[in-house]
PLY file of the C-alpha trace (Angstrom):
ply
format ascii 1.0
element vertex 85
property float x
property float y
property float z
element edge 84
property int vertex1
property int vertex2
end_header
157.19 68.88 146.07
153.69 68.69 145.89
151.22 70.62 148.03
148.77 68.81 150.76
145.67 70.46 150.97
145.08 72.49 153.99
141.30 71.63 156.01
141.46 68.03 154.99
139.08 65.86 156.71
139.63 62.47 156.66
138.51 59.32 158.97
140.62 56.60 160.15
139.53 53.33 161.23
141.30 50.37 162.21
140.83 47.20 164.27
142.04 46.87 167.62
144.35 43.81 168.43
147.26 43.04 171.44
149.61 44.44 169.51
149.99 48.24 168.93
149.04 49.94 166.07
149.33 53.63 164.38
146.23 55.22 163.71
147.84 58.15 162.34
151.11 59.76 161.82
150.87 63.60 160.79
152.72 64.03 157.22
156.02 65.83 157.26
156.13 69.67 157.25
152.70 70.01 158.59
150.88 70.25 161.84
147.29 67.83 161.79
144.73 67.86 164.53
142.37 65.03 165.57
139.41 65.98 166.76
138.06 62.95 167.90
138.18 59.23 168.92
135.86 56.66 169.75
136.28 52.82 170.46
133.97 50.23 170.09
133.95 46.56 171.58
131.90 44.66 169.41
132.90 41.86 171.55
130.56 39.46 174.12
133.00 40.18 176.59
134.69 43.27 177.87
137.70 44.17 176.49
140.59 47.25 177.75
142.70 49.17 175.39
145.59 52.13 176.12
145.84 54.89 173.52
149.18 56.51 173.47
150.70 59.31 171.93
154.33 58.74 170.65
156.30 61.90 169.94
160.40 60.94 168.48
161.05 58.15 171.27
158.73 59.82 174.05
155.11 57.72 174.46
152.60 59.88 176.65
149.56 57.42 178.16
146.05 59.53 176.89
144.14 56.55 178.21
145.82 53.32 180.02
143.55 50.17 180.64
140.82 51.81 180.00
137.79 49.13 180.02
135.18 48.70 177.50
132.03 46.72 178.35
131.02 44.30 175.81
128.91 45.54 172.81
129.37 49.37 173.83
131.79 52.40 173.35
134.35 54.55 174.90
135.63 58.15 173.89
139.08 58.53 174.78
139.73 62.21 173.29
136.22 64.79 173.01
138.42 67.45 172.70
141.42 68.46 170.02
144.76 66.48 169.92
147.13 68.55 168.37
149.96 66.43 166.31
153.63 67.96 165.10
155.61 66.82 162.69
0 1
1 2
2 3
3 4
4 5
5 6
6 7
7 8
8 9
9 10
10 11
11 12
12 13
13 14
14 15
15 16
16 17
17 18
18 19
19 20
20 21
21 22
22 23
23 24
24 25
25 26
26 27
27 28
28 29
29 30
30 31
31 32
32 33
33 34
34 35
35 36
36 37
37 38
38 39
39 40
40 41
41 42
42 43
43 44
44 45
45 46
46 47
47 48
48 49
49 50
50 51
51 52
52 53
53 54
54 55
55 56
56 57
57 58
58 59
59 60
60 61
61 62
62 63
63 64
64 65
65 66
66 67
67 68
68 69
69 70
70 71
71 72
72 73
73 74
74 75
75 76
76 77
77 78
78 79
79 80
80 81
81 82
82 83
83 84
């Protein structure tokens, strides 16, 4: 089996729609931490967005409906988010 490297740093970007997405899924065996998220409406018009952490079947609510004026940001998570396998 080959080895992940340990303090990898990677960023993950995606585009935010109605339906919901993965941004990341920690790999098997291994414990990954995100250290921060930021959303940006690049909209004219303000837009809300829930970020949710989903552990087996169990979905925890970070953020729900948060709202996003147009053509600014939000920070749902400053701090660490610690993910298990």
């Amino acid at each position: 089996m080959a080895q992940l490297a340990l303090n990898k740093f990677q960023t993950e970007t995606l585009e935010v729609t109605t339906a919901n997405q993965t941004a990341y899924t920690a790999p098997t065996g291994y414990t990954s931490i995100v250290l921060y998220a930021h959303v940006a409406n690049v909209t004219t018009s303000a837009a809300t967005f829930t970020m949710t952490h989903v552990r087996s079947s169990t979905a925890t609510e970070i953020v729900k409906d948060a709202s996003v004026p147009p053509s600014d940001a939000y920070i749902p998570l400053e701090g660490k988010l610690v993910l298990e396998t």
